[in-house]
C-alpha atoms as a printed R data frame, in Angstrom:
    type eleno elety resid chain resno      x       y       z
1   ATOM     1    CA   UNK     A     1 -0.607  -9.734  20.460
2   ATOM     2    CA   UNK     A     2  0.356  -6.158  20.292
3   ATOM     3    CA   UNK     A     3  0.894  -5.063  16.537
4   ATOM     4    CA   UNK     A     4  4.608  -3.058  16.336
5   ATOM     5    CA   UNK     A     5  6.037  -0.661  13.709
6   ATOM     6    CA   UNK     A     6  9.917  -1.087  14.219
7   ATOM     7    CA   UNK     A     7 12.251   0.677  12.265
8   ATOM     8    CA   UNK     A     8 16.124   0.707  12.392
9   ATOM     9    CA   UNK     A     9 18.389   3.404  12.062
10  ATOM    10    CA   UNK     A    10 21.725   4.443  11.835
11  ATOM    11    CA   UNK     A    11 24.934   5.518   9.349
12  ATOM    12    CA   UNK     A    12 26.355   3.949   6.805
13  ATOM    13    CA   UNK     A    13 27.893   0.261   7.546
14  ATOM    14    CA   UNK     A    14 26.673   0.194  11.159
15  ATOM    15    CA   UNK     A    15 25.620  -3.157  10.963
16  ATOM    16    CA   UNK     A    16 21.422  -2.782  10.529
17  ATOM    17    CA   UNK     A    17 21.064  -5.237   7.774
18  ATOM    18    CA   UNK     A    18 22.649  -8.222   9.898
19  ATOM    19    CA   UNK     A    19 21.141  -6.601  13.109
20  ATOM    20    CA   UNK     A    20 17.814  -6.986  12.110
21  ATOM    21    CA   UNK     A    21 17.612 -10.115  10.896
22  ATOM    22    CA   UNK     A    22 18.804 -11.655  14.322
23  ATOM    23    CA   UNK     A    23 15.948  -9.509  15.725
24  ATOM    24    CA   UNK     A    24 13.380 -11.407  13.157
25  ATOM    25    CA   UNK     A    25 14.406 -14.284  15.208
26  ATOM    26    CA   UNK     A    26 13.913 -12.731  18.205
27  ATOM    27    CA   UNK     A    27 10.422 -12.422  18.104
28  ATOM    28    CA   UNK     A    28  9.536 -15.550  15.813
29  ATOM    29    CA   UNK     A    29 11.081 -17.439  18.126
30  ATOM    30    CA   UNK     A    30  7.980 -15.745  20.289
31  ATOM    31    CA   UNK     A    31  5.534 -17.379  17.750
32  ATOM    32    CA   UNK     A    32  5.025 -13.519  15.988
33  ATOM    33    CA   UNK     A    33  4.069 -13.514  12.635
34  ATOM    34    CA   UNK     A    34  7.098 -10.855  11.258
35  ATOM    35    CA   UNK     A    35  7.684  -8.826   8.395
36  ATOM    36    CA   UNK     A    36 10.873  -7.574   7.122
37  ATOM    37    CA   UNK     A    37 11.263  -4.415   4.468
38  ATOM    38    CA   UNK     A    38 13.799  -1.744   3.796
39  ATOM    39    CA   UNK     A    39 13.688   2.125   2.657
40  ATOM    40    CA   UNK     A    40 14.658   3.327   0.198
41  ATOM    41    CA   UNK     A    41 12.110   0.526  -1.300
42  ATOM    42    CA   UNK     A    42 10.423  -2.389  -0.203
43  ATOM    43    CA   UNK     A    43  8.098  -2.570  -2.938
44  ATOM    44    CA   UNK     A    44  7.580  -2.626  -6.644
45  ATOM    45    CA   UNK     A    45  7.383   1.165  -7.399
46  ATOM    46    CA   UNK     A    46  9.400   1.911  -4.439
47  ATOM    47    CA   UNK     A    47 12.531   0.160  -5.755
48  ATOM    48    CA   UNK     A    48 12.695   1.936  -8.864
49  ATOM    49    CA   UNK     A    49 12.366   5.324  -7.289
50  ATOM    50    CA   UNK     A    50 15.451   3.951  -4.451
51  ATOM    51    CA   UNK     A    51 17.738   2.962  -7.979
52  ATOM    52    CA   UNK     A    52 17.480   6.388  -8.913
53  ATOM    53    CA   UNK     A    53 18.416   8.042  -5.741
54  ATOM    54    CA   UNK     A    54 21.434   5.878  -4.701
55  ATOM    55    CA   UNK     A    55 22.623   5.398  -8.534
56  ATOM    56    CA   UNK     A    56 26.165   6.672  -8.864
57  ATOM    57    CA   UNK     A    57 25.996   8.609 -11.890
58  ATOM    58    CA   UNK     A    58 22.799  10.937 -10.371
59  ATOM    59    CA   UNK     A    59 23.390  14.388  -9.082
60  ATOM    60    CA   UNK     A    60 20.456  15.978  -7.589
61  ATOM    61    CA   UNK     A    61 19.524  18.822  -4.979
62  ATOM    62    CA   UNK     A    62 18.916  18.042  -1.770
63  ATOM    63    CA   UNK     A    63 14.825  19.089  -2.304
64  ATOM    64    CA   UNK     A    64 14.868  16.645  -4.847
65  ATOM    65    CA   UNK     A    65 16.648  13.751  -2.857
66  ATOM    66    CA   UNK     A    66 14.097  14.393   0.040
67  ATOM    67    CA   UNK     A    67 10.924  14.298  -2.333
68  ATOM    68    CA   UNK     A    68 12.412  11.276  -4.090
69  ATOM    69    CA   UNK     A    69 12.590   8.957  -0.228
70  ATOM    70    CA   UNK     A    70  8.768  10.997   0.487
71  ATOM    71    CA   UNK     A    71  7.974   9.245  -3.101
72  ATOM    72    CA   UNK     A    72  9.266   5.779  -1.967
73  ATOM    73    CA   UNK     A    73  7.881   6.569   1.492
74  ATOM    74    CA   UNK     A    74  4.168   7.399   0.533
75  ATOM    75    CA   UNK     A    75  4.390   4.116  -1.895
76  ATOM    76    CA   UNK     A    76  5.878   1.995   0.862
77  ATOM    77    CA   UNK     A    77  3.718   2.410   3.347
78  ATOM    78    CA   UNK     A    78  0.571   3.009   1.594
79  ATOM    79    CA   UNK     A    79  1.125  -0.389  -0.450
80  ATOM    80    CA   UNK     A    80  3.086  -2.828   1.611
81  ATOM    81    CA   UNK     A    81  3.787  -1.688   5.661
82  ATOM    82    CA   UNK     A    82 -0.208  -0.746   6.646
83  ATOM    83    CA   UNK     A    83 -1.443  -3.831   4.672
84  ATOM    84    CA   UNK     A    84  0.733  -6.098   6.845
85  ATOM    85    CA   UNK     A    85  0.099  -3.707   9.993
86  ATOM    86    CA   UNK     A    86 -3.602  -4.389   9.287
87  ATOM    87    CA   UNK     A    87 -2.855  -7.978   8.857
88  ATOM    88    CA   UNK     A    88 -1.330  -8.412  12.441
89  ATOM    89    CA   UNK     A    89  2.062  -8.383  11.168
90  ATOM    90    CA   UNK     A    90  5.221  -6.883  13.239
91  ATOM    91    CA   UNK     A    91  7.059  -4.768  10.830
92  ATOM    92    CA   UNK     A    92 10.041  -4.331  10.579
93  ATOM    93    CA   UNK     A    93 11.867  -1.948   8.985
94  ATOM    94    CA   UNK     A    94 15.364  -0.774   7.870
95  ATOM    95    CA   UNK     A    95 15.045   2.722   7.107
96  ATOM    96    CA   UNK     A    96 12.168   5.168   7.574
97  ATOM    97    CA   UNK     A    97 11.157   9.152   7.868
98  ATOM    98    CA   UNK     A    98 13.941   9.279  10.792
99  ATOM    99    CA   UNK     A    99 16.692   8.739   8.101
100 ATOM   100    CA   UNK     A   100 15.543  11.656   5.964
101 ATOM   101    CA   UNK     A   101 15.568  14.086   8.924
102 ATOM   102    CA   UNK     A   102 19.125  13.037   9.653
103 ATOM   103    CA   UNK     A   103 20.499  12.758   5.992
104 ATOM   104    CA   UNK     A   104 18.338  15.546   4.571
105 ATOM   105    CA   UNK     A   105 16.920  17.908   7.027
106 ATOM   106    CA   UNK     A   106 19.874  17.657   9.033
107 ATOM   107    CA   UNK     A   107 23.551  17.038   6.967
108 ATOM   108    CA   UNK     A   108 21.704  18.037   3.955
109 ATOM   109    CA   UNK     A   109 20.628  21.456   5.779
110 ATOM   110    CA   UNK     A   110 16.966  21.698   4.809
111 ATOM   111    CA   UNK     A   111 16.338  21.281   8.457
112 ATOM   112    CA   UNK     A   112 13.911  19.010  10.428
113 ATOM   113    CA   UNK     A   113 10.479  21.470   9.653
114 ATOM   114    CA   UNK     A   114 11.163  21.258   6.019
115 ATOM   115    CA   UNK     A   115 11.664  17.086   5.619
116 ATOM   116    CA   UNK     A   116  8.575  16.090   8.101
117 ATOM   117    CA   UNK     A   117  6.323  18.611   5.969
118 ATOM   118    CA   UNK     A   118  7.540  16.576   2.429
119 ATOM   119    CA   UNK     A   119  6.704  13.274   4.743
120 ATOM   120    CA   UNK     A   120  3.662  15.005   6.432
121 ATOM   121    CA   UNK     A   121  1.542  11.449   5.010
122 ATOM   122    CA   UNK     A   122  4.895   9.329   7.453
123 ATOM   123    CA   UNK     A   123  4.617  11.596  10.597
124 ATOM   124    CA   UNK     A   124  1.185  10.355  11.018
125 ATOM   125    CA   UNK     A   125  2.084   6.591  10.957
126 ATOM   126    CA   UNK     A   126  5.531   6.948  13.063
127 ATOM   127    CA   UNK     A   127  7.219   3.780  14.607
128 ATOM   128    CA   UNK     A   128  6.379   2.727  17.577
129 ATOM   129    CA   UNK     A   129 10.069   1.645  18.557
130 ATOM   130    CA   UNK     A   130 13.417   2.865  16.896
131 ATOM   131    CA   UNK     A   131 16.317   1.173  17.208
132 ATOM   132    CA   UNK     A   132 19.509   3.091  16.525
133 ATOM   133    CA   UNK     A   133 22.588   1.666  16.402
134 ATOM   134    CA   UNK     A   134 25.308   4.297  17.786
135 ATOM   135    CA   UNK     A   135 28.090   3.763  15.607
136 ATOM   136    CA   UNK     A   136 31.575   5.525  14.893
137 ATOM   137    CA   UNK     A   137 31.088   7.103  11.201
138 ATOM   138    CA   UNK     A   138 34.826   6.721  10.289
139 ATOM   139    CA   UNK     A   139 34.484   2.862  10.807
140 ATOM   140    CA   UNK     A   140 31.164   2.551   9.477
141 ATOM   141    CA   UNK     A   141 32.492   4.646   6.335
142 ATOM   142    CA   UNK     A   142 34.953   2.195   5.745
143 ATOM   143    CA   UNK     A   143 32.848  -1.073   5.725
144 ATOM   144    CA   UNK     A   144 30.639   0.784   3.632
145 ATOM   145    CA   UNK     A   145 32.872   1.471   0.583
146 ATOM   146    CA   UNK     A   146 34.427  -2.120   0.948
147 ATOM   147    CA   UNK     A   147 30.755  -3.136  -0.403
148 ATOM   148    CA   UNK     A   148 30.608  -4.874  -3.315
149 ATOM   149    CA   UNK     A   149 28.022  -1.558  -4.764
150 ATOM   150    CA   UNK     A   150 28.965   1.363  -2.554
151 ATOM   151    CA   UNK     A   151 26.144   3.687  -3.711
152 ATOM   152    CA   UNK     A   152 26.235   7.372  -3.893
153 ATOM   153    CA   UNK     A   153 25.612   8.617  -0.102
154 ATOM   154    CA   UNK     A   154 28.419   5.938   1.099
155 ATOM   155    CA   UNK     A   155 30.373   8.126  -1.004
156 ATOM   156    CA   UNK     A   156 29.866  11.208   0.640
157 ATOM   157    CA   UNK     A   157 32.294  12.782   2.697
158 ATOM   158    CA   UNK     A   158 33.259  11.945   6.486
159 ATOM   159    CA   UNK     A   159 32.365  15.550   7.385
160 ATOM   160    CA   UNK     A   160 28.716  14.808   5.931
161 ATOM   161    CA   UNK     A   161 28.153  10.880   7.646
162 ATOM   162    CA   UNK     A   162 29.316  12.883  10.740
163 ATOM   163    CA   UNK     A   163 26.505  15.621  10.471
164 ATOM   164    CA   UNK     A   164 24.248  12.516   9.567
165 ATOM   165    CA   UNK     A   165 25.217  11.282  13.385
166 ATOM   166    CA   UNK     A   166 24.595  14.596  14.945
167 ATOM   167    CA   UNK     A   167 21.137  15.035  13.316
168 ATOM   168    CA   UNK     A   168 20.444  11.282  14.841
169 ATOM   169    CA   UNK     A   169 21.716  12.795  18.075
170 ATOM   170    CA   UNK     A   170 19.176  15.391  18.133
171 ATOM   171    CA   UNK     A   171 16.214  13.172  17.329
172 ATOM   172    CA   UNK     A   172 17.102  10.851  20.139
173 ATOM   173    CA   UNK     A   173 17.027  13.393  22.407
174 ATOM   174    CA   UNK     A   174 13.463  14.759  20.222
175 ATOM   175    CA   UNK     A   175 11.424  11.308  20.708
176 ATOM   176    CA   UNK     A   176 13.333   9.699  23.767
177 ATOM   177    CA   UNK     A   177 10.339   7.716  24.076
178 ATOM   178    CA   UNK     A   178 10.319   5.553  20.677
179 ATOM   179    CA   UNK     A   179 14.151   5.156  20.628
180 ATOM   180    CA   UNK     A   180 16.614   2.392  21.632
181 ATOM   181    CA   UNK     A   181 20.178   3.663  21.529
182 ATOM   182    CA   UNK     A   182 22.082   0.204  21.159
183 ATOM   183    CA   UNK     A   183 26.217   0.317  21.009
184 ATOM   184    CA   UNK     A   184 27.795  -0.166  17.870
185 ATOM   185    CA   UNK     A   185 31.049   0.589  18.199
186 ATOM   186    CA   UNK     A   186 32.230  -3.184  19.310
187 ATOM   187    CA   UNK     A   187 31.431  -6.538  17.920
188 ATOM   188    CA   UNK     A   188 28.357  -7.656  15.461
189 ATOM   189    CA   UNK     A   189 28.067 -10.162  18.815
190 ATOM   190    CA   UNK     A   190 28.181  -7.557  21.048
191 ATOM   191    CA   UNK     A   191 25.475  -5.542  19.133
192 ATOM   192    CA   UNK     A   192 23.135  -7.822  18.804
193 ATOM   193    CA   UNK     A   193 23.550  -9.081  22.591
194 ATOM   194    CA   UNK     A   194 22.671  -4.965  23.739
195 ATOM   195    CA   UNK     A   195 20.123  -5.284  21.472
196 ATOM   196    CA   UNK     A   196 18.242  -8.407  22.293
197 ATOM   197    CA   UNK     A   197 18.963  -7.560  26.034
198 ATOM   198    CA   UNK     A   198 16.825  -4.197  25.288
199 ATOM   199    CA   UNK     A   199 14.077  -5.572  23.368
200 ATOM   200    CA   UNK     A   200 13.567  -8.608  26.291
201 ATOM   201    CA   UNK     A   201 13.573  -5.737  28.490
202 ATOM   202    CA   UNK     A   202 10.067  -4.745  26.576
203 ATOM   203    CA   UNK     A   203  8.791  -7.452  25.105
204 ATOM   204    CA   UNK     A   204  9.503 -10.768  27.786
């Protein structure tokens, strides 16, 4: 068996969390041995650090927002994703050092060269796949602040998820290579069907 990295990707409310546990199913329906985990967190240390950065009642600077998700990061994949790599897991991931170039070197405007030299440890343990789900920010907006704990970036304005979309936009076209554009501007059914259709595509 090949050992993946795959992360997911994509703005607020577009559907990842549901998305990627029908792709867990996916492949252990294919007798893999899968791993599921999330950034901000996915482990002990990693949590606490993602509470602080998505609590309400915090205001920080953008620096400090990216070097708080590099904290998480380092801790994350040092502790929990390369373990289970090593240990001939698939790994999947919600989140990863693709969402900080979008929300923080992009919307944020510290700019791509800035975030991947906070993350320098990430850029050397990138995904091997990346699925993003292309969604419509204004919808995904709204299913995000209908959550029972909208945190502070589903707050944010329209005019800053939108930026958060172009930055994806330009990273697509940055590592064509790793990244599966599936359509997220229909169903939940008909995002996960483009989405299993793509990975079958690879992996049947």
């Amino acid at each position: 068996m090949i050992i993946m990295f795959i992360t997911f990707e994509g703005g607020e409310g577009s559907g990842k969390t549901s998305l990627i546990k029908e792709v867990e199913s996916f492949f252990k329906k294919q007798n893999k041995k899968v791993f599921l985990t999330r950034e901000p967190g996915g482990s002990f240390v990693a949590e606490q650090i993602r509470n602080i950065i998505l609590d309400n009642k915090n205001e920080m600077s953008p620096k400090t927002e990216a070097l708080l998700f590099a904290a998480s990061r380092v801790e994350h994949l040092e502790t929990v994703i390369l373990k289970k790599l090593a240990e001939g897991y698939l790994v999947l991931c919600d989140r990863f050092i693709d969402s900080s170039l979008a929300y923080q070197g992009y919307a944020r405007g510290l700019g791509f060269e800035e975030v991947l030299k906070i993350n320098h440890f990430a850029s050397k343990n990138m995904p091997d796949y990346t699925i993003y789900i292309d969604s419509d920010p204004q919808e995904g907006l709204k299913r995000a602040l209908k959550r029972e704990k909208a945190n502070r970036l589903d707050k944010e304005s329209l005019l800053f998820h939108e930026k958060v979309k172009a930055g994806y936009q330009i990273l697509i076209k940055k590592y064509p290579q790793r990244y599966l554009v599936v359509n997220g501007q229909g169903t939940m059914e008909e995002l996960i069907a483009d989405t299993l259709m793509k990975l079958k595509e690879i992996f049947l």
